[in-house]
C-alpha positions as CSV (number, residue, x, y, z in Angstrom):
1,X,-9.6,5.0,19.6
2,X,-6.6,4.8,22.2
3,X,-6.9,1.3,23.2
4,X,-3.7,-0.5,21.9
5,X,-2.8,-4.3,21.6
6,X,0.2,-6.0,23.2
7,X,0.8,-8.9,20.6
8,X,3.0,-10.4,22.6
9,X,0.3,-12.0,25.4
10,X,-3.5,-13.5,24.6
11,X,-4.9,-14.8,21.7
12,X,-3.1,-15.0,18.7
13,X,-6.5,-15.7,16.3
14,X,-8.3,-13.4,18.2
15,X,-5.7,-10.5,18.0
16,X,-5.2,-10.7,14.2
17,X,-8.5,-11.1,13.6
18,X,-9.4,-7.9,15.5
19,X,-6.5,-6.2,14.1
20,X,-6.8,-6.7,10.2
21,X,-10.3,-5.6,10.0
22,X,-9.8,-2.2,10.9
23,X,-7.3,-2.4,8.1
24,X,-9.0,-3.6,5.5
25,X,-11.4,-0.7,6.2
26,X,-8.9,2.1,5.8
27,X,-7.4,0.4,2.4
28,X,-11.9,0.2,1.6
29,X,-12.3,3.6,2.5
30,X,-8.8,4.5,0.3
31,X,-10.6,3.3,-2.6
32,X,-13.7,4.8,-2.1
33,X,-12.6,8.1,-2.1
34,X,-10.4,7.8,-5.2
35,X,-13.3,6.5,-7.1
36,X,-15.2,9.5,-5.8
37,X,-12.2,11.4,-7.2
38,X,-12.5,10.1,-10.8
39,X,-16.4,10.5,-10.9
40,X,-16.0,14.0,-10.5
41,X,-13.5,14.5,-13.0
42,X,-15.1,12.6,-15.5
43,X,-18.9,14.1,-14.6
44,X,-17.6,17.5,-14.0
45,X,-14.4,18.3,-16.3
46,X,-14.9,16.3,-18.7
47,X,-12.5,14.0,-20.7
48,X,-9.8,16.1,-20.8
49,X,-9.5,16.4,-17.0
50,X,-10.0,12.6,-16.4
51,X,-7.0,12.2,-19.3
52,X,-4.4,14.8,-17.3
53,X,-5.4,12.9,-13.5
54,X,-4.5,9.4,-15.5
55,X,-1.5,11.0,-16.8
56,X,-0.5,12.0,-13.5
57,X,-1.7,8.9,-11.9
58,X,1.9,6.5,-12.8
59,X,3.8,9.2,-10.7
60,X,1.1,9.8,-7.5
61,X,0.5,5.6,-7.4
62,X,4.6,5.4,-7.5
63,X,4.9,8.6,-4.5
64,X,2.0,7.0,-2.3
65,X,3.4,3.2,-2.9
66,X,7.2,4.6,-1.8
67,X,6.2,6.4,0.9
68,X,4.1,3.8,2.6
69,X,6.9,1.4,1.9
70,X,9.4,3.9,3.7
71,X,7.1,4.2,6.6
72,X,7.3,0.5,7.7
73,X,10.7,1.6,8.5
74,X,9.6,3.6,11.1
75,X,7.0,1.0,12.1
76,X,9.5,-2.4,12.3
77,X,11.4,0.1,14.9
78,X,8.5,1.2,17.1
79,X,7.3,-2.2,17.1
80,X,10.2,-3.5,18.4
81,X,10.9,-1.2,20.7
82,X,7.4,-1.4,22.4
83,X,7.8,-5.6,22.4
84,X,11.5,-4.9,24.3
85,X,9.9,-2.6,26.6
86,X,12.7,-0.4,25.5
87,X,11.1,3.6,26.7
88,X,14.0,5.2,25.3
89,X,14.3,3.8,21.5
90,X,10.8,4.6,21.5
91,X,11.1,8.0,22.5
92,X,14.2,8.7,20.0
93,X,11.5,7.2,16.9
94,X,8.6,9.3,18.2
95,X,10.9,12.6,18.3
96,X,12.4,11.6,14.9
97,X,9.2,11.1,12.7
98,X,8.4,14.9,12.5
99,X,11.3,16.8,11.4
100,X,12.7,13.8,9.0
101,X,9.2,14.0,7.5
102,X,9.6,17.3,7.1
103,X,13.0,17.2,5.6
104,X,12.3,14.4,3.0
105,X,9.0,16.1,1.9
106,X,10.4,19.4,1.3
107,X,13.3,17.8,-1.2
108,X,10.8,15.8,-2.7
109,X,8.4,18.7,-3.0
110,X,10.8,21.0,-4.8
111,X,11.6,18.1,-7.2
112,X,8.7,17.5,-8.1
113,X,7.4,20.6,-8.5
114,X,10.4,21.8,-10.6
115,X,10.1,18.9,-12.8
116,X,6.6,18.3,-13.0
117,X,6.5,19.5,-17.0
118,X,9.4,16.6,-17.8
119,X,8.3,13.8,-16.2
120,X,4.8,14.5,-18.3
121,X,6.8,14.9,-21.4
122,X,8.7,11.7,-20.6
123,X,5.4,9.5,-20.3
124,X,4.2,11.1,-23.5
125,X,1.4,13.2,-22.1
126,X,-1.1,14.0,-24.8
127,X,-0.8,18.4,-25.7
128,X,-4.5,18.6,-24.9
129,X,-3.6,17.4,-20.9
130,X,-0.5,18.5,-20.7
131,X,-1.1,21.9,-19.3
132,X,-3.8,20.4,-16.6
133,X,-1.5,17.1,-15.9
134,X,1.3,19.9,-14.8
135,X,-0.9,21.9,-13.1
136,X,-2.3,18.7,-11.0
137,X,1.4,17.9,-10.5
138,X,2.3,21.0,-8.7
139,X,-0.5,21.4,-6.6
140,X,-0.4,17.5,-5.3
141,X,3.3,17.8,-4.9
142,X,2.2,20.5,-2.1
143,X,0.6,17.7,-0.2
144,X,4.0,15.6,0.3
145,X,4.9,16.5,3.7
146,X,1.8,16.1,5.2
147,X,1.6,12.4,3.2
148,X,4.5,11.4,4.8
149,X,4.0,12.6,7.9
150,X,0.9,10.4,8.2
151,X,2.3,7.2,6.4
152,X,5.3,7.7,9.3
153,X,2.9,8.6,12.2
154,X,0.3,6.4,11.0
155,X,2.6,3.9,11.1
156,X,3.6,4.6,14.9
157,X,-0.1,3.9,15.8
158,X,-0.2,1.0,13.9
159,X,2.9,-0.4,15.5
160,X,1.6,0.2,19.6
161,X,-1.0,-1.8,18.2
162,X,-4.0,0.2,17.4
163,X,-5.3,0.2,13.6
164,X,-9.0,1.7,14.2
165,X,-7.4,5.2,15.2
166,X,-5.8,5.3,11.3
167,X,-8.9,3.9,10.2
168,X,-11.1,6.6,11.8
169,X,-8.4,9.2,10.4
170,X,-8.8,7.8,6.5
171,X,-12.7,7.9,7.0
172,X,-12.4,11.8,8.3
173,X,-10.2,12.4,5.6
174,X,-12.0,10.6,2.9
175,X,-15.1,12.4,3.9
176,X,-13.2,15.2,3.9
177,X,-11.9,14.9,0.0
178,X,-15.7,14.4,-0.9
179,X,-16.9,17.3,0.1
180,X,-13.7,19.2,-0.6
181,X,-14.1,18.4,-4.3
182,X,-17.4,19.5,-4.3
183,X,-16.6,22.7,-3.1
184,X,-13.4,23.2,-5.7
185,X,-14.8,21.7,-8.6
186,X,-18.8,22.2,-8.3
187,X,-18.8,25.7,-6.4
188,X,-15.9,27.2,-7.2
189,X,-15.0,25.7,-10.9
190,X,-11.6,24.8,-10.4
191,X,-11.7,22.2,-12.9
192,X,-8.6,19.4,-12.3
193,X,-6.9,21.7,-9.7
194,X,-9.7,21.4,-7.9
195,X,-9.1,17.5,-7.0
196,X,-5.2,18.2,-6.5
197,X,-6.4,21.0,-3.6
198,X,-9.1,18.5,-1.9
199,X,-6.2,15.7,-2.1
200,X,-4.1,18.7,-0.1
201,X,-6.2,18.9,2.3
202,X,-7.3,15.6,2.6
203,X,-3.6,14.7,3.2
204,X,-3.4,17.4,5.7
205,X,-6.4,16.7,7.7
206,X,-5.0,13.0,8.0
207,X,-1.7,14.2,8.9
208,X,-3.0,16.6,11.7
209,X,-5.3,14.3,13.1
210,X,-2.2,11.5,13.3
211,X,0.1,13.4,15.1
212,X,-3.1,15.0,17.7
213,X,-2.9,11.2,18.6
214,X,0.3,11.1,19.4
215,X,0.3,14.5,21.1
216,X,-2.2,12.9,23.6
217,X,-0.2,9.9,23.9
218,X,-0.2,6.4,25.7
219,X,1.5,3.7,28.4
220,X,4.5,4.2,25.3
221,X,5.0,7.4,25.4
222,X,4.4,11.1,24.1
223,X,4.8,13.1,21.1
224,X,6.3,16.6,22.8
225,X,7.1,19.1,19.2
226,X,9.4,20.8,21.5
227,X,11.3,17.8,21.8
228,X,11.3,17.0,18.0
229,X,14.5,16.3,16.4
230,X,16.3,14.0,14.2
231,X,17.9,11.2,16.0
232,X,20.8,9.6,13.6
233,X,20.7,5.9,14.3
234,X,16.9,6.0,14.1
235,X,17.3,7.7,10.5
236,X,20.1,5.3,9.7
237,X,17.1,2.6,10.4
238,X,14.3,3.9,9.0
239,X,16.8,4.4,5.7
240,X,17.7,0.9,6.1
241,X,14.8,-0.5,6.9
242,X,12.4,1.1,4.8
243,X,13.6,2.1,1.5
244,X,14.1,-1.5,0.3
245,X,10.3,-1.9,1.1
246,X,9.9,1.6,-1.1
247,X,11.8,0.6,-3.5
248,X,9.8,-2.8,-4.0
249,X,6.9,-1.2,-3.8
250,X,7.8,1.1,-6.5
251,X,9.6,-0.9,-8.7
252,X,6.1,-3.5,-9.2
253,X,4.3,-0.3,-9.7
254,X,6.8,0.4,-12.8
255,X,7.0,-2.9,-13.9
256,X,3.1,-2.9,-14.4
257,X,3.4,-0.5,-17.4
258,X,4.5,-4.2,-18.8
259,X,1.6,-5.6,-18.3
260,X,-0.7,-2.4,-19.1
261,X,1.0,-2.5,-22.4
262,X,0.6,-5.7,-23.3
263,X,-3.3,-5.7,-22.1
264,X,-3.6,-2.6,-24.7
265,X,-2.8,-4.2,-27.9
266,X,-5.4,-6.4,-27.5
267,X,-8.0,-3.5,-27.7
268,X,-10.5,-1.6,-26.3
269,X,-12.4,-3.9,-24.3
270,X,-9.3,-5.6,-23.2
271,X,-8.1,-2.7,-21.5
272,X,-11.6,-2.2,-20.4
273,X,-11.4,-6.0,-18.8
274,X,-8.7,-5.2,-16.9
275,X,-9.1,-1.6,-15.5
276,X,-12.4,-3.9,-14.3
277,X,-10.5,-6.9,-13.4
278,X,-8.8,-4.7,-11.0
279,X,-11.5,-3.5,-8.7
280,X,-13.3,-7.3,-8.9
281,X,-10.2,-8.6,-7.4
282,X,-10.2,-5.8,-4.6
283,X,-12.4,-8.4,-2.1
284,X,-9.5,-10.7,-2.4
285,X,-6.3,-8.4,-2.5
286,X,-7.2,-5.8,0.2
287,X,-7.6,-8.3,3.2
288,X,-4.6,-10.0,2.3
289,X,-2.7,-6.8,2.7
290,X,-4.1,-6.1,6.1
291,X,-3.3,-10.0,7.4
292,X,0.2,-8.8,6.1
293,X,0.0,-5.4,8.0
294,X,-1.1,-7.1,11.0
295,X,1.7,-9.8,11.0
296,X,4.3,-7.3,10.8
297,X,3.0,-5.3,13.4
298,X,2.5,-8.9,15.4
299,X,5.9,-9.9,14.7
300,X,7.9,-6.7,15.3
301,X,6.0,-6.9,18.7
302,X,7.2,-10.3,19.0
303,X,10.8,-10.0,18.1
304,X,11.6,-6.8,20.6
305,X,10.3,-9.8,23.3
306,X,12.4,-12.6,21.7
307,X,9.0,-14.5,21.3
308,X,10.5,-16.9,18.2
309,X,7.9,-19.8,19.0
310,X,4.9,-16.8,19.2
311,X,6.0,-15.2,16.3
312,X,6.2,-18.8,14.3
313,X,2.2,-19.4,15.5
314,X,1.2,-16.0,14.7
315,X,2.3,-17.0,11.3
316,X,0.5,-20.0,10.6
317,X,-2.5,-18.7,12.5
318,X,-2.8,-15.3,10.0
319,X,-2.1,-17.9,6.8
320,X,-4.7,-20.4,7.6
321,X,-7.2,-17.6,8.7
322,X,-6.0,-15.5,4.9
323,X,-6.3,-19.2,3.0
324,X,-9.5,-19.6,4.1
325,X,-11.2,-16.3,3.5
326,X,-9.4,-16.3,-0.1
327,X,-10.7,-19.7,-0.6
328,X,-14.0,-18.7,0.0
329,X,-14.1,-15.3,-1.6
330,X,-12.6,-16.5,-4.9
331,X,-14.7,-19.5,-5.1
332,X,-17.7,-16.8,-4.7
333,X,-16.1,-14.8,-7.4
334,X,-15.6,-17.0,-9.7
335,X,-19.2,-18.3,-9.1
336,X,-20.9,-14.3,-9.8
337,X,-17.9,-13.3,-11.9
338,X,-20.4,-12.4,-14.5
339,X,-22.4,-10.4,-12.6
340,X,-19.5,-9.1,-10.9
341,X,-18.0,-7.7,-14.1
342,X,-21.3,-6.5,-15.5
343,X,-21.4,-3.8,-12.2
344,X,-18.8,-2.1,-13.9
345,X,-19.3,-2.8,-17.6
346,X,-22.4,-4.3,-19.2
347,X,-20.2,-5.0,-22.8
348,X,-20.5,-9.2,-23.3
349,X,-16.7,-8.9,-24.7
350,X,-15.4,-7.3,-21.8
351,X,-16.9,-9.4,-19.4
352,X,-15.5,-12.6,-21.6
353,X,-12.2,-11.5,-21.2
354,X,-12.7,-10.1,-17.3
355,X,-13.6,-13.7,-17.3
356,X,-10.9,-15.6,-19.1
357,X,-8.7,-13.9,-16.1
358,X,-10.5,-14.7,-13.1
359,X,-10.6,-18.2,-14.2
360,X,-6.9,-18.5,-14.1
361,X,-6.0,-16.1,-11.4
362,X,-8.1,-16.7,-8.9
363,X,-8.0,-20.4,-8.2
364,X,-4.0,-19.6,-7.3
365,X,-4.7,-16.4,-5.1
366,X,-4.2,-18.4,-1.9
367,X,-0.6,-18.2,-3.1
368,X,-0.8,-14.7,-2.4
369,X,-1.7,-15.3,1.1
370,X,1.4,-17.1,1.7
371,X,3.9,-14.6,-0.1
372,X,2.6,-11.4,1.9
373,X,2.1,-12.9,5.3
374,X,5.6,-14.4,5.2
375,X,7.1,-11.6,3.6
376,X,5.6,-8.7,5.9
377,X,6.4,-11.6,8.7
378,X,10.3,-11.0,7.6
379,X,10.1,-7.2,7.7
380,X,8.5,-7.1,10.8
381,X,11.7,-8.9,11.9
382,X,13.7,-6.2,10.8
383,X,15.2,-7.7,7.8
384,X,13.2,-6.0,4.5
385,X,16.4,-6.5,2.0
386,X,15.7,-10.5,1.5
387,X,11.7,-9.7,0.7
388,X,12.5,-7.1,-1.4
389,X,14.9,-9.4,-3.9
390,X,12.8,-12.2,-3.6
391,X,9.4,-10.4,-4.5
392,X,11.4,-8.1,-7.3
393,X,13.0,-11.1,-8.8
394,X,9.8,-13.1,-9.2
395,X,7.2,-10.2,-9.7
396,X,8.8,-7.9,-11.2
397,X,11.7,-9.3,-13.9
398,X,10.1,-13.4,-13.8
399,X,6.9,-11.8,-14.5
400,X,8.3,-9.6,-17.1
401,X,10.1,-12.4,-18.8
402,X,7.2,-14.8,-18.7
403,X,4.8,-11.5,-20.1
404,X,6.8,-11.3,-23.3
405,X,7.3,-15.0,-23.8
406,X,4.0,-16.4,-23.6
407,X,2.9,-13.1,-25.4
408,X,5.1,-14.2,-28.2
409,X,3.1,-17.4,-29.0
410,X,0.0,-17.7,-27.7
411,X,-3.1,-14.9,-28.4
412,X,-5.7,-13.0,-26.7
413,X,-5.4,-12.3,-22.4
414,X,-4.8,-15.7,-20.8
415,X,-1.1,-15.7,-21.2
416,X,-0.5,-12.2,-19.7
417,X,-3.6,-13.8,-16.8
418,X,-1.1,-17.0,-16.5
419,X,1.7,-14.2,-15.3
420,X,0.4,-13.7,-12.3
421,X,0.3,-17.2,-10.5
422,X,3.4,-18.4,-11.8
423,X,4.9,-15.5,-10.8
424,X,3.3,-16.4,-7.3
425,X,4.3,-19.8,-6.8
426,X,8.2,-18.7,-7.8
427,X,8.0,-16.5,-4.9
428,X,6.2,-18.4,-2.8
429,X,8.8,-21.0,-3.3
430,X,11.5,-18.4,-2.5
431,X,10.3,-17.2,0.1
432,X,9.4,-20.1,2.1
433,X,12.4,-21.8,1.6
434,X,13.8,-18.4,3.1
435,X,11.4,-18.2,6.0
436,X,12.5,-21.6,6.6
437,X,16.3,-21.1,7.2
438,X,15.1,-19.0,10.5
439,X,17.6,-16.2,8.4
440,X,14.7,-13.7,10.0
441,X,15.6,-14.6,13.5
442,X,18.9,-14.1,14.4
443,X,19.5,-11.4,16.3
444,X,16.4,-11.6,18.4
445,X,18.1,-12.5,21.2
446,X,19.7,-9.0,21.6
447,X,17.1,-7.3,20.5
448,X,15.1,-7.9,23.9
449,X,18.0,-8.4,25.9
């Protein structure tokens, strides 16, 4: 649990390797507990409660995608710090990640609890959720600090190079929101507030248990509250740093209402196709966001040490070893796609179309390898601007353009399914030729100096 990894020596395969799996088990264990979440509203409520947690659901995905996003702020400067050896910037982040937690949780609380009833009116929330949506609102809105103080301490951890300690924390926590929502919904009959108090405590269990770590601290250093204070260049950083990778985040998470919409006119069992779509691609798409966790971590390591020629390896290393598992797993996919979709719906039309989609996505999702490792590369490096104009311009307004085109003339799902790799290779493209330039690098040379 306190062992941490300096990326900077040993065996590059080996390192990754042993650093995305614990990763790909906190994003499994994520989704685990959120399906538990929806089982109980839909068992337990009823339809109206599973109607005002979807309501609310656009908002929470957008909070929890921003947040994280922000956090790699906090984690490009810790990483580089540690790979610079520098004791002192290290210190300044760790005394920093409390109170501006605190202070941008607090704001954000008060918003959202204040304008919980017009954001639902904005989104059209149906009068028969509306009450409950608002309700679920307030209460999550509660949980905000402690959510962003373990995206930003979480972070930390992840950045000395440790990701089974977060891991271990999300499995606590997730175990914790089962049994939480048993208690409020089962035992005490506290219908949708019920999930918004476990997903309180969930939060703050996670939260505590992060910053215990950091109390007991390691070779970096120690978490010390009576030290705790907001340094000004490190929130100048973290600002700078990670609000373009919030933003991003965000802004895809907006720009899928596109998409959702279009998938709706279709039907029923459209929609139904994709909701599904979505969890079948989850054995492709959640271990190519921990190889792009890990080569962030590896190359924020890497760049506090001025280790260019390292950090250029570690690169091709994490891409072949992310090509190869997607080649794999999609080709398995594709192969028990069928039975695949029927785990989740046994309707014939639903699985056609679930079909239609995985025959033109996932041939191409190797292309997603290759955007997130060189993209999560670049923000390690400290430069998160040039990703976040490159991925917005390609996924979110290419994407949007292609949507309503090919919408426009051809029927049925494949054209909004052909979105999604042409969107890819644009960005791909984009980002390569970026990566390429050695834009990312400069600088390096003071960093570790």
């Amino acid at each position: 649990m306190r062992k941490t990894m300096d990326f900077t020596e040993g065996s590059i395969s080996s390192q990754i390797i042993r650093f995305a799996l614990p990763l790909f088990a906190t994003s499994l264990i994520q989704q685990l507990y959120n399906t538990v979440d929806l089982l109980y509203v839909g068992n337990a409520v009823g339809k109206v409660g599973t109607a005002a947690v979807g309501a609310s659901s656009l908002l929470t995905t957008c909070l929890v995608g921003f947040f994280g996003g922000v956090s790699v702020g906090m984690s490009v400067i810790t990483a580089k710090a540690i790979g610079a050896r520098d004791a002192e910037k290290f210190r300044r982040a760790l005394q920093t990640a409390l109170p501006l937690s605190a202070l941008v949780g607090l704001i954000i609380m008060l918003a959202g609890i204040i304008g919980a009833p017009v954001f639902m009116r904005w989104i059209r929330t149906p009068e028969a959720a509306f009450e409950q949506s608002v309700l679920y609102l307030r209460i999550y809105f509660l949980s905000i600090i402690p959510l962003i103080t373990y995206n930003m301490c979480s972070g930390i951890i992840r950045a000395m190079g440790n990701s089974r300690a977060p891991m271990i924390m999300q499995l606590i926590g997730g175990l914790t929101n089962v049994a939480a929502d048993g208690v409020f919904i089962l035992l005490f009959e506290n219908d949708v507030a019920g999930v918004a108090w476990a997903t309180m405590l969930t939060q703050t269990v996670s939260a505590l248990l992060a910053v215990r770590w950091l109390m007991k601290g390691t070779e970096h250093g120690q978490l010390r509250l009576s030290e705790s204070r907001l340094h000004g260049d490190v929130v100048r950083e973290v600002v700078r740093l990670g609000v373009p990778a919030g933003l991003q985040t965000l802004v895809i998470a907006l720009s899928n209402v596109f998409v959702q919409a279009k998938v709706n006119l279709l039907g029923v069992d459209a929609t139904a196709a994709f909701a599904t779509y979505l969890k079948v691609e989850l054995p492709n798409y959640l271990p190519i966001v921990a190889f792009g966790q890990t080569i962030m971590t590896f190359t924020g390591q890497n760049i506090g040490a001025g280790r260019l020629d390292r950090i250029r390896k570690g690169v091709k290393v994490c891409m072949a070893i992310g090509i190869c598992y997607v080649l794999i797993s999609s080709t398995l996919l594709q192969v028990f796609g069928r039975q695949a979709f029927g785990l989740f719906d046994k309707n014939p039309k639903v699985i056609e179309y679930g079909l239609q989609m995985i025959r033109i996505t996932f041939p191409f999702y190797f292309l997603y390898v290759i955007l997130e490792v060189l993209a999560d590369a670049v923000r390690g490096a400290g430069k998160t601007m040039p990703p976040m104009l490159i991925i917005m311009a390609n996924i979110c307004v290419l994407r949007t353009v292609l949507l309503f085109t090919l919408t426009s003339f051809m029927d049925g799902i494949k054209p909004i399914a052909i979105t999604y790799p042409s969107a890819w290779l644009a960005t791909v493209i984009c980002i390569t030729i970026y990566w390429l330039r050695g834009t990312w690098a400069k600088g390096a040379d003071r960093i570790s100096a």
